[in-house]
PDB file of N, H, CA, C and O in Angstrom:
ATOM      1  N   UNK A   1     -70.270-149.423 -13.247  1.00  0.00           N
ATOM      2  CA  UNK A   1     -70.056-148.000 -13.159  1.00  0.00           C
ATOM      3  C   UNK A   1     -68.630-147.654 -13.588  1.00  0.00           C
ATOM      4  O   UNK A   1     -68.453-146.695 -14.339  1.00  0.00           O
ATOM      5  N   UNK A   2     -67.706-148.318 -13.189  1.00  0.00           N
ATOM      6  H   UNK A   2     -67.850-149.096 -12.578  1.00  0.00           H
ATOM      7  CA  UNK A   2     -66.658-148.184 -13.664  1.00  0.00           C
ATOM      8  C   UNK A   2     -66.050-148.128 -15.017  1.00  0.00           C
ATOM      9  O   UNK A   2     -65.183-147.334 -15.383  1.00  0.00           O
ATOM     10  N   UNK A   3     -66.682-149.189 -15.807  1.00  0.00           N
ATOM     11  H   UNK A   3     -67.386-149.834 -15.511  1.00  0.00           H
ATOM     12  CA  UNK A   3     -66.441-149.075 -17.067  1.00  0.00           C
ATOM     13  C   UNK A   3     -67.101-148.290 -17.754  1.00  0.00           C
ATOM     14  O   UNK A   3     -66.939-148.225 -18.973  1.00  0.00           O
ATOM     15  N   UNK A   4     -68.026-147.499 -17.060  1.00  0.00           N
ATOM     16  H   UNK A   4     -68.158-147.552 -16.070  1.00  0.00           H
ATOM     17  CA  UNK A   4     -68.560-146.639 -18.185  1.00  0.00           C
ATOM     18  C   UNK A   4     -67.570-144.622 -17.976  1.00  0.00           C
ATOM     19  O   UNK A   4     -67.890-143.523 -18.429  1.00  0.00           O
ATOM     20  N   UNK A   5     -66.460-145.046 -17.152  1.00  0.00           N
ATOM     21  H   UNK A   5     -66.200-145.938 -16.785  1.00  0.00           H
ATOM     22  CA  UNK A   5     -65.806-143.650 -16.598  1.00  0.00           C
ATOM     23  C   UNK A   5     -65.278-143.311 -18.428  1.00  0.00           C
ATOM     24  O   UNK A   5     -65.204-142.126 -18.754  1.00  0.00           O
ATOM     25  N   UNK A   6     -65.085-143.945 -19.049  1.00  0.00           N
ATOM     26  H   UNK A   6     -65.145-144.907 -18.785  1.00  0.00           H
ATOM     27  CA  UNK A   6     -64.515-143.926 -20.778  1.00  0.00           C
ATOM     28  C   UNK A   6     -65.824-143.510 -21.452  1.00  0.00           C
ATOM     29  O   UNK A   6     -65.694-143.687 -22.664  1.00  0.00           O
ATOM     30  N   UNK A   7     -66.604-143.199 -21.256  1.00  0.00           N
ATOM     31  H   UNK A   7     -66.709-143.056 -20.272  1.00  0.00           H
ATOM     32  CA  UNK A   7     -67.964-143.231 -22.627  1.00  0.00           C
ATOM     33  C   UNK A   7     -68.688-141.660 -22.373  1.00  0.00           C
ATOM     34  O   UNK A   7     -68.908-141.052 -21.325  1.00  0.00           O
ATOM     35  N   UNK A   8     -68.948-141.299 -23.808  1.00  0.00           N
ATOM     36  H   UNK A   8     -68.769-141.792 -24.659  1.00  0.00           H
ATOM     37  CA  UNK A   8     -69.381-140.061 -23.536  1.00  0.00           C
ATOM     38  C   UNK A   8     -70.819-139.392 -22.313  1.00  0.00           C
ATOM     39  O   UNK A   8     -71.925-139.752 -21.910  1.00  0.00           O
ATOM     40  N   UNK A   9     -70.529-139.048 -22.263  1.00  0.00           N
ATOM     41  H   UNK A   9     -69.630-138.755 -22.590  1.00  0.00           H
ATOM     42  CA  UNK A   9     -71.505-137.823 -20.489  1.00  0.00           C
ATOM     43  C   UNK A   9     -72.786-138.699 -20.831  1.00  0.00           C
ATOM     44  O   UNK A   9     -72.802-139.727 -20.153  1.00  0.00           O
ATOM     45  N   UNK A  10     -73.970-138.560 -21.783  1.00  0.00           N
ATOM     46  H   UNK A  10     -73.957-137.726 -22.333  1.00  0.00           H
ATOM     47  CA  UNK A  10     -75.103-139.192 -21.648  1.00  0.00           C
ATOM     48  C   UNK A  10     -75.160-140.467 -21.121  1.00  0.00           C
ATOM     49  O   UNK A  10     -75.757-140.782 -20.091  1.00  0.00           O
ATOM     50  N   UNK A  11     -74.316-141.438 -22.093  1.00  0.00           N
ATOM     51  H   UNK A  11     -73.832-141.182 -22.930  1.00  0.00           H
ATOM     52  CA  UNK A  11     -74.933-142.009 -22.115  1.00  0.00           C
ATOM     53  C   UNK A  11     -73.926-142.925 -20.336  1.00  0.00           C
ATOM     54  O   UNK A  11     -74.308-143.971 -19.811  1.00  0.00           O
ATOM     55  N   UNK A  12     -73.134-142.373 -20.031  1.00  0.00           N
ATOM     56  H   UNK A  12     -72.824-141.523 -20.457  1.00  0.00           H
ATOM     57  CA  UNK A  12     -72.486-142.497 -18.679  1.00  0.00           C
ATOM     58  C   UNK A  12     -73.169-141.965 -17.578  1.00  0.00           C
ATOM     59  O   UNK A  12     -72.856-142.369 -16.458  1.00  0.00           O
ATOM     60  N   UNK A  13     -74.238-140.947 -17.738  1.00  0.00           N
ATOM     61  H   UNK A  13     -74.493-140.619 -18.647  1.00  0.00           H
ATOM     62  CA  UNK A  13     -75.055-140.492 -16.767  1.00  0.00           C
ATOM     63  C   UNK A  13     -75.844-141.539 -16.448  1.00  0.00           C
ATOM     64  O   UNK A  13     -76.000-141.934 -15.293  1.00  0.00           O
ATOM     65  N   UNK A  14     -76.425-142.080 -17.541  1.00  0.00           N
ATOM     66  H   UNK A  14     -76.298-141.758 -18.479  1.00  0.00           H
ATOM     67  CA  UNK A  14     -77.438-143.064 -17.490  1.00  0.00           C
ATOM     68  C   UNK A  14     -77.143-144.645 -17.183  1.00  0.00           C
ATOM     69  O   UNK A  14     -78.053-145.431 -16.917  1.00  0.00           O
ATOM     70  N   UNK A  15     -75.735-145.024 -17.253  1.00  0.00           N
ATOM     71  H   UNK A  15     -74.996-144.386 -17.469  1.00  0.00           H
ATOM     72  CA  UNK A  15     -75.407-146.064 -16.829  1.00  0.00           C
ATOM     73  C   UNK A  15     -74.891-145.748 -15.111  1.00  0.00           C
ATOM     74  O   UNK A  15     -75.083-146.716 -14.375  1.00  0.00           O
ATOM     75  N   UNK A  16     -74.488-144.942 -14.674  1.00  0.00           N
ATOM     76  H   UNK A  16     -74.332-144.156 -15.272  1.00  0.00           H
ATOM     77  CA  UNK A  16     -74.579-144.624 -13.395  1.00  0.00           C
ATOM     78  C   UNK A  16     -76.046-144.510 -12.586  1.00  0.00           C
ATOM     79  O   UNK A  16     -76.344-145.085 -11.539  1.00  0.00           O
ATOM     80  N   UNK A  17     -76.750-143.734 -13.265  1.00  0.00           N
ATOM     81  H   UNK A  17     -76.508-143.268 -14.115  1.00  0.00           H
ATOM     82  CA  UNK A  17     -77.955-143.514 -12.546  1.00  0.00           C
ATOM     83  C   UNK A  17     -78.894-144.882 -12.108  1.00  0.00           C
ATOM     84  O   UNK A  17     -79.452-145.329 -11.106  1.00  0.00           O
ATOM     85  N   UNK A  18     -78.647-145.297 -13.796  1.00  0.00           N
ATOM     86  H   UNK A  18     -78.194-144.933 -14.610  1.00  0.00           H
ATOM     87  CA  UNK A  18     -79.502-147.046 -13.609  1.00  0.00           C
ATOM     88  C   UNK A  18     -78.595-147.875 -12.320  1.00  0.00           C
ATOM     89  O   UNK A  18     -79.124-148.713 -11.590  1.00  0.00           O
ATOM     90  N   UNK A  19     -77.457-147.546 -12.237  1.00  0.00           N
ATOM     91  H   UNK A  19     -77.026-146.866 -12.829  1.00  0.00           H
ATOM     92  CA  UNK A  19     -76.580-148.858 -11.241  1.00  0.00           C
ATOM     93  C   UNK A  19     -77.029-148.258 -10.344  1.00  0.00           C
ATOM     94  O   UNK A  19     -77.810-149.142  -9.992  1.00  0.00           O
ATOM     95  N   UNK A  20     -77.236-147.318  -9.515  1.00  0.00           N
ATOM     96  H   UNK A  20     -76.602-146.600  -9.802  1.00  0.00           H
ATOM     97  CA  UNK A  20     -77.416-146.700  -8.533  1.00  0.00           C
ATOM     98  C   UNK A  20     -78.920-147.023  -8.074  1.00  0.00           C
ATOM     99  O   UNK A  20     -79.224-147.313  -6.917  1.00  0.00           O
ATOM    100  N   UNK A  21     -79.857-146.925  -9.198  1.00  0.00           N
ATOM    101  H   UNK A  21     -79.610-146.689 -10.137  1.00  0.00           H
ATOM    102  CA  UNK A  21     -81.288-147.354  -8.742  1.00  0.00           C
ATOM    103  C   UNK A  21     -81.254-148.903  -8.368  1.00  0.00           C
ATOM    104  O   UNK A  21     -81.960-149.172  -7.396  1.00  0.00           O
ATOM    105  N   UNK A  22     -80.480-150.129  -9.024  1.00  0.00           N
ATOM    106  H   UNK A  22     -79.907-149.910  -9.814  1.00  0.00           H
ATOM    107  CA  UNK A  22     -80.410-151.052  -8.785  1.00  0.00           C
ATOM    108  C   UNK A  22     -80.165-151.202  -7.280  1.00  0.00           C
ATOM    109  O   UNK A  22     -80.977-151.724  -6.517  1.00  0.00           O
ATOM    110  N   UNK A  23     -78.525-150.510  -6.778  1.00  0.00           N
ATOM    111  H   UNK A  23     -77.865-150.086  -7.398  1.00  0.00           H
ATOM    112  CA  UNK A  23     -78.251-150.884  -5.504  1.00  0.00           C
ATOM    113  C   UNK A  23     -79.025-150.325  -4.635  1.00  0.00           C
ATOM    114  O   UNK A  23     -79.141-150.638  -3.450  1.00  0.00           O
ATOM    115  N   UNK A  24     -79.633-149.385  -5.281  1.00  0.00           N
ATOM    116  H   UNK A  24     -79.538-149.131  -6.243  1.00  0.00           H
ATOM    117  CA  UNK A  24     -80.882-148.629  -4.288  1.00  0.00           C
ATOM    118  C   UNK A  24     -82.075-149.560  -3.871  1.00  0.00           C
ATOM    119  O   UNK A  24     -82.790-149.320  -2.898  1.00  0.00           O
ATOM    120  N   UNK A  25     -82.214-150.581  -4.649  1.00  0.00           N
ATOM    121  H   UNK A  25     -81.633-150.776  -5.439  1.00  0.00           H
ATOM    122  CA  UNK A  25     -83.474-151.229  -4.706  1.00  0.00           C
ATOM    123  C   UNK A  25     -83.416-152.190  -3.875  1.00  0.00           C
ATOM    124  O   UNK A  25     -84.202-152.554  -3.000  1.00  0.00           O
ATOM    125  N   UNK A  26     -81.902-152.781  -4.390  1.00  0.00           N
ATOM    126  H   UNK A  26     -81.264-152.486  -5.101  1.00  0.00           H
ATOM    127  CA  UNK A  26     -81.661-154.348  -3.538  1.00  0.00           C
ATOM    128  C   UNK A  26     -81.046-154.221  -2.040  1.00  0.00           C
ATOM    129  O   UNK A  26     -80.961-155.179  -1.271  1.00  0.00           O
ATOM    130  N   UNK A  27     -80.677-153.051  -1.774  1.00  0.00           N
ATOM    131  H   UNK A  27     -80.746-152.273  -2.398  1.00  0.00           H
ATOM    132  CA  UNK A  27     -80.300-152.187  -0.568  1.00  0.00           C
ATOM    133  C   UNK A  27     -81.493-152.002   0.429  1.00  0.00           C
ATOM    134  O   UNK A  27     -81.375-152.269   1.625  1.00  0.00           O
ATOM    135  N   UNK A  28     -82.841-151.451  -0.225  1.00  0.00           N
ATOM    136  H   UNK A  28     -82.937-151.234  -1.197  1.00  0.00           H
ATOM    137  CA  UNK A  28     -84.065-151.475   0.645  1.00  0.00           C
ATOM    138  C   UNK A  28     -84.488-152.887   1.093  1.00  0.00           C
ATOM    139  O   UNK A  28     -84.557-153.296   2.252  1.00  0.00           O
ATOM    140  N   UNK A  29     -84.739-153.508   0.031  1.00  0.00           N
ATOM    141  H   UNK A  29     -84.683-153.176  -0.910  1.00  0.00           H
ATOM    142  CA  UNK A  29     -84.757-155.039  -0.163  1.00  0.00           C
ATOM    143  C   UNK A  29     -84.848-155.575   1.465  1.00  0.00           C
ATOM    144  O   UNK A  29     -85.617-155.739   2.412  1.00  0.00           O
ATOM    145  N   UNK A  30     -82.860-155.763   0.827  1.00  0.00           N
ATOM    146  H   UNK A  30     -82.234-155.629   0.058  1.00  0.00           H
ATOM    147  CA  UNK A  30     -82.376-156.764   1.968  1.00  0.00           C
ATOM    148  C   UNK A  30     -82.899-155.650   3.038  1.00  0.00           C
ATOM    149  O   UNK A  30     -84.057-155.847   3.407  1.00  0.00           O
ATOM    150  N   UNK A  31     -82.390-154.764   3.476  1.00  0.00           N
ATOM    151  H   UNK A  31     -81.450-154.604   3.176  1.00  0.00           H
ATOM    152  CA  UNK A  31     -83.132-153.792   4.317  1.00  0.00           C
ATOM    153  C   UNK A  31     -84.430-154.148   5.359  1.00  0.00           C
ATOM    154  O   UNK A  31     -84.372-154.363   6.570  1.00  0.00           O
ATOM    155  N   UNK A  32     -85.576-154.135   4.502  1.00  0.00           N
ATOM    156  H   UNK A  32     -85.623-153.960   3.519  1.00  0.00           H
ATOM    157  CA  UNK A  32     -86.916-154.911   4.962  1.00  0.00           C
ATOM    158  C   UNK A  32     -86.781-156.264   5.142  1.00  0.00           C
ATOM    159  O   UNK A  32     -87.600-156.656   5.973  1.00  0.00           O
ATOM    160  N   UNK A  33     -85.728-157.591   4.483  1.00  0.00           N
ATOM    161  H   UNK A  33     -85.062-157.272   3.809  1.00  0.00           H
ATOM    162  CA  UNK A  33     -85.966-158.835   4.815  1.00  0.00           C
ATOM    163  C   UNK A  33     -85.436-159.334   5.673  1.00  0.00           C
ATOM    164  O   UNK A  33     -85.993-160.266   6.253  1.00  0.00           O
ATOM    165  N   UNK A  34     -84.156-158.887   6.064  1.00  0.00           N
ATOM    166  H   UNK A  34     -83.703-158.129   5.593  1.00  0.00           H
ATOM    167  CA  UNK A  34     -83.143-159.217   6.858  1.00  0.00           C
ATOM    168  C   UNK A  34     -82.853-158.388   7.907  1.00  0.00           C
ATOM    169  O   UNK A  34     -82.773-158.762   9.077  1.00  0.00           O
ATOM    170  N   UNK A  35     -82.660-157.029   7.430  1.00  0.00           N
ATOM    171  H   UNK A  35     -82.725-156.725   6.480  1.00  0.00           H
ATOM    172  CA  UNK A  35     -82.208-155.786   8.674  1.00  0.00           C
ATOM    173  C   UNK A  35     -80.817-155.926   8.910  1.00  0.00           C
ATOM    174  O   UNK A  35     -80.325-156.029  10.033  1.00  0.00           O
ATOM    175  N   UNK A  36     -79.983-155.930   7.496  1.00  0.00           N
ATOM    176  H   UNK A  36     -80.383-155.847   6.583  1.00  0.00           H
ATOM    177  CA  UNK A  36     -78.192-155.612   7.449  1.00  0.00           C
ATOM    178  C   UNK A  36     -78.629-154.907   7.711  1.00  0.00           C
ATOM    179  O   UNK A  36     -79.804-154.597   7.510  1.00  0.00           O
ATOM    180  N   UNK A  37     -77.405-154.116   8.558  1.00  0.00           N
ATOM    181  H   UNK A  37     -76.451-154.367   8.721  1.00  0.00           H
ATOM    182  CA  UNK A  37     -76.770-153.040   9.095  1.00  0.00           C
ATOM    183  C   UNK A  37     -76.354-152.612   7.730  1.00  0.00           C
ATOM    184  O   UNK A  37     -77.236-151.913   7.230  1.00  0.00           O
ATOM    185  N   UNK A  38     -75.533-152.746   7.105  1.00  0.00           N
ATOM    186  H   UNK A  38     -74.816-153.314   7.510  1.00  0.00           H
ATOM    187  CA  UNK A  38     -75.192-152.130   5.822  1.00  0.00           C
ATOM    188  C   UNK A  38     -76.103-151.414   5.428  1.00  0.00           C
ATOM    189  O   UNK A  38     -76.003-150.190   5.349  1.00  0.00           O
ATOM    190  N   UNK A  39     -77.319-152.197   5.066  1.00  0.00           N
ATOM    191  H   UNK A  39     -77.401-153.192   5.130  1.00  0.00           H
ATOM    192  CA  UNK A  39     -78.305-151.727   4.227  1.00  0.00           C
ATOM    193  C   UNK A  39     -79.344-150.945   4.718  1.00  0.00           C
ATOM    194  O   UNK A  39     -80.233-150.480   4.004  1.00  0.00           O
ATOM    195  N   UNK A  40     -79.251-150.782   5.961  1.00  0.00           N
ATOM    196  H   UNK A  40     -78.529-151.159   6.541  1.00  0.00           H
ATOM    197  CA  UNK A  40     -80.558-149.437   6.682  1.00  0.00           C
ATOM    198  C   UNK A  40     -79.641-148.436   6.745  1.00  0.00           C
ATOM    199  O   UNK A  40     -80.181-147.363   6.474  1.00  0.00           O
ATOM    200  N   UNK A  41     -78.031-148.289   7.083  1.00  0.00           N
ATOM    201  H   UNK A  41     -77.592-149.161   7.303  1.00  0.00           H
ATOM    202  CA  UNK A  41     -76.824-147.071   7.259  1.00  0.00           C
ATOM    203  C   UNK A  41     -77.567-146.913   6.074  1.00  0.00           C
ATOM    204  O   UNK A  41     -78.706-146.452   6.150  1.00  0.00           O
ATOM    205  N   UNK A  42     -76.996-147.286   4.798  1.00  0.00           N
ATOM    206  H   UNK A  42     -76.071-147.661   4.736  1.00  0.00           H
ATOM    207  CA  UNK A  42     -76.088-146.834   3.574  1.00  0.00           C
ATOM    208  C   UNK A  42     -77.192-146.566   2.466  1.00  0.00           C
ATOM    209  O   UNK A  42     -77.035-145.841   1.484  1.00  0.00           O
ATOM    210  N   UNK A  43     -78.635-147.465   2.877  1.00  0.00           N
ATOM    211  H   UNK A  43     -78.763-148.054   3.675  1.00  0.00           H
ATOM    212  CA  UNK A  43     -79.530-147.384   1.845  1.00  0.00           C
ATOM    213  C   UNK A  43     -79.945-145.804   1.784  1.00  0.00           C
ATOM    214  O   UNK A  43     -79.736-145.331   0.667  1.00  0.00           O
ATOM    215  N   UNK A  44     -80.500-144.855   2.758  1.00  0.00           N
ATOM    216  H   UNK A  44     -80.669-145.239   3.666  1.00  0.00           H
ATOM    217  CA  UNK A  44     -80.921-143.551   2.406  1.00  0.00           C
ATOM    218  C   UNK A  44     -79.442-142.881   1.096  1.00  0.00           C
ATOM    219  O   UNK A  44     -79.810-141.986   0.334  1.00  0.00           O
ATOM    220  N   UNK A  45     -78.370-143.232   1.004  1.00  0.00           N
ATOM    221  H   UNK A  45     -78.072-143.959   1.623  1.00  0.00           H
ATOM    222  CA  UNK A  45     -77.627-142.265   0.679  1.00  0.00           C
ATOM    223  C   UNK A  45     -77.169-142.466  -0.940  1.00  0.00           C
ATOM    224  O   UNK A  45     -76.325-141.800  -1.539  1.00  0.00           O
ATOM    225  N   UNK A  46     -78.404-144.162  -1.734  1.00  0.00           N
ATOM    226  H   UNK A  46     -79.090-144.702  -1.247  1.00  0.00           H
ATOM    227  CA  UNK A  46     -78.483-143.713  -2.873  1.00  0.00           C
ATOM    228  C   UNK A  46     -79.174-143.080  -3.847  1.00  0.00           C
ATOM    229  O   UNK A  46     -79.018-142.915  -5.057  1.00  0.00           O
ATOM    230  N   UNK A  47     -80.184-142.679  -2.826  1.00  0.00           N
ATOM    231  H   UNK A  47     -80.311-142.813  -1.843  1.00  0.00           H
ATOM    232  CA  UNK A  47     -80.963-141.886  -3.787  1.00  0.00           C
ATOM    233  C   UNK A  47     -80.520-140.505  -3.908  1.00  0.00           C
ATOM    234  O   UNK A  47     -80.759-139.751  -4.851  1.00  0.00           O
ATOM    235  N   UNK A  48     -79.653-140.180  -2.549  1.00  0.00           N
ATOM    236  H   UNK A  48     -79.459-140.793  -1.783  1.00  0.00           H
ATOM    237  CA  UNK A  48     -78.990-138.703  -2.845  1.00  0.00           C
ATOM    238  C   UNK A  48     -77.803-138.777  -4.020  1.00  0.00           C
ATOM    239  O   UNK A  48     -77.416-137.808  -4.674  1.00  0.00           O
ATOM    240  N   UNK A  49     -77.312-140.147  -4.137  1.00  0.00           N
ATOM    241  H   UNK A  49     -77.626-140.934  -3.606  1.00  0.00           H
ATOM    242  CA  UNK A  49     -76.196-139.993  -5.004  1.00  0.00           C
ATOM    243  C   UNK A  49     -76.710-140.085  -6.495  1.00  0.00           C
ATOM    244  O   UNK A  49     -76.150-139.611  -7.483  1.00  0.00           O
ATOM    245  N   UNK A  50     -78.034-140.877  -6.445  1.00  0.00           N
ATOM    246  H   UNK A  50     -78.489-141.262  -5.643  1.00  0.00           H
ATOM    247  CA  UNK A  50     -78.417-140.825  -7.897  1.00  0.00           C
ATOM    248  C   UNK A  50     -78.662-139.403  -8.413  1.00  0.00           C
ATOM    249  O   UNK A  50     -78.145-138.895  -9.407  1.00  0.00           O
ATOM    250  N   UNK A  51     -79.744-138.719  -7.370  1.00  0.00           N
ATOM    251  H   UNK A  51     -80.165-139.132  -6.562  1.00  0.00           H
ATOM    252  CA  UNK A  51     -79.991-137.473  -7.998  1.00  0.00           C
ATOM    253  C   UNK A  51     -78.753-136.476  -8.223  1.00  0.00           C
ATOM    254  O   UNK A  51     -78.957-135.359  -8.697  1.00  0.00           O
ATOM    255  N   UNK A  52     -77.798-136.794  -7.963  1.00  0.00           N
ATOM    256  H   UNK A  52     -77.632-137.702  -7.577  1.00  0.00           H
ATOM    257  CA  UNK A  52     -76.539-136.099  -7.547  1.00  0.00           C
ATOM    258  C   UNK A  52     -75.831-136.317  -8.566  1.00  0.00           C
ATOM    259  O   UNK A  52     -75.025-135.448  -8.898  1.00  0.00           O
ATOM    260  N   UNK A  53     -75.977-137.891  -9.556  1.00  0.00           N
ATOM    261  H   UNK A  53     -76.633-138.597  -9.287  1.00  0.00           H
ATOM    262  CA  UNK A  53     -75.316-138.065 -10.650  1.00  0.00           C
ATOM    263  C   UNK A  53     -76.009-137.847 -11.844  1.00  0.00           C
ATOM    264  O   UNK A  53     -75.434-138.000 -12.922  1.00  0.00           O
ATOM    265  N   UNK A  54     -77.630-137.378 -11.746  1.00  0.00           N
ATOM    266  H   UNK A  54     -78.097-137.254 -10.871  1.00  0.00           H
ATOM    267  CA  UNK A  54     -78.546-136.582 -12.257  1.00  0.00           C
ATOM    268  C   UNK A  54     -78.069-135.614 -12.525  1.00  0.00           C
ATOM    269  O   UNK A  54     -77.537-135.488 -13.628  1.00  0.00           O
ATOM    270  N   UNK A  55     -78.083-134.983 -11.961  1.00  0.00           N
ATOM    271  H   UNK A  55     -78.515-135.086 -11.065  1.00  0.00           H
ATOM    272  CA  UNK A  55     -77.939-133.300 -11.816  1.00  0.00           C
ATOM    273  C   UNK A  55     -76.474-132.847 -12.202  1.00  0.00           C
ATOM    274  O   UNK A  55     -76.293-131.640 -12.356  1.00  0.00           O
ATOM    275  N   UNK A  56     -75.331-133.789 -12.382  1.00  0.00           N
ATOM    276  H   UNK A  56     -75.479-134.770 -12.257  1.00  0.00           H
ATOM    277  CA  UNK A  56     -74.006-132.907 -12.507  1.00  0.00           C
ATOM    278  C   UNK A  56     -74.260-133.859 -14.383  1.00  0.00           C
ATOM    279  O   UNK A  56     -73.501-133.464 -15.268  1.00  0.00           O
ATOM    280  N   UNK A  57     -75.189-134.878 -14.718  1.00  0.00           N
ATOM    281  H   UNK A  57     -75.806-135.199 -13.999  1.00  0.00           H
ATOM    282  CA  UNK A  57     -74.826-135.495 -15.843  1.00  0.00           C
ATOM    283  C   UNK A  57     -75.685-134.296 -16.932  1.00  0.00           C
ATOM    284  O   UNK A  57     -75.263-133.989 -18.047  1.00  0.00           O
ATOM    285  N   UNK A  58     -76.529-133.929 -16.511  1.00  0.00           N
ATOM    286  H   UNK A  58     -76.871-134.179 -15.605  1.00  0.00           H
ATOM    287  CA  UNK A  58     -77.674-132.631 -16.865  1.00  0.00           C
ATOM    288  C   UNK A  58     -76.629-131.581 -17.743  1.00  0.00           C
ATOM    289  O   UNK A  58     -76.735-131.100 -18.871  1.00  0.00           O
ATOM    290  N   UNK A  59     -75.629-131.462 -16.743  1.00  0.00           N
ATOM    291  H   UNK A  59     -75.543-131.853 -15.826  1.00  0.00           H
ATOM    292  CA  UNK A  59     -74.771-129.920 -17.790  1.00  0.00           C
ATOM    293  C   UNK A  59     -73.744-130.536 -19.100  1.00  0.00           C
ATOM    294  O   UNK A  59     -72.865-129.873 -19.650  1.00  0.00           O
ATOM    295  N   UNK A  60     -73.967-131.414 -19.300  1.00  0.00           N
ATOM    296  H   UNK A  60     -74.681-131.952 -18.853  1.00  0.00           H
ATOM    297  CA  UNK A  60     -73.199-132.286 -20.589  1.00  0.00           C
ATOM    298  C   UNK A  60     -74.681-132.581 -21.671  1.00  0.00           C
ATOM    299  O   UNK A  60     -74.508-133.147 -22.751  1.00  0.00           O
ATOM    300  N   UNK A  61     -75.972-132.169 -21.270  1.00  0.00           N
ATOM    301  H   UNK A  61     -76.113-131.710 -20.393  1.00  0.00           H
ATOM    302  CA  UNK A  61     -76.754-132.799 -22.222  1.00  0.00           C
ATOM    303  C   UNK A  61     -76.890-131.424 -22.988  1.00  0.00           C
ATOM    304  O   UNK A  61     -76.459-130.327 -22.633  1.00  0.00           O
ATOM    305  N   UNK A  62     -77.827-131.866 -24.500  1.00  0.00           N
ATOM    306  H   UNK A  62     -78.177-132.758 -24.788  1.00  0.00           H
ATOM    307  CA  UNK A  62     -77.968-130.066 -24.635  1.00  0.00           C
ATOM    308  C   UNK A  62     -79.080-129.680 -24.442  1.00  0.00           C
ATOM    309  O   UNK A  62     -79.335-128.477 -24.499  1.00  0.00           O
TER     310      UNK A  62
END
């Protein structure tokens, strides 16, 4: 995510959004296999951030 803070709005929306579904995924994951604490707090709050990096990457497309 970081390295994409340099690259134009699309295609930086979309490298955020994809990292975000990843940690979203492996976040539920461990979640159901294990039961981190990390990952039952913190997992609801990437899907708000994906749609969140959705929605502000939206006013840069045409």
């Amino acid at each position: 995510m970081l390295l994409a803070i340099g690259v134009p709005h699309p295609v930086k929306t979309w490298v955020w959004v994809g990292t975000l579904i990843c940690m979203w995924t492996a976040c539920l994951l461990n979640a159901r296999r294990c039961k981190r604490r990390h990952c039952v707090w913190n997992g609801p709050f990437f899907p708000v951030n994906t749609l969140r990096s959705l929605s502000k990457g939206q006013h840069h497309f045409p």
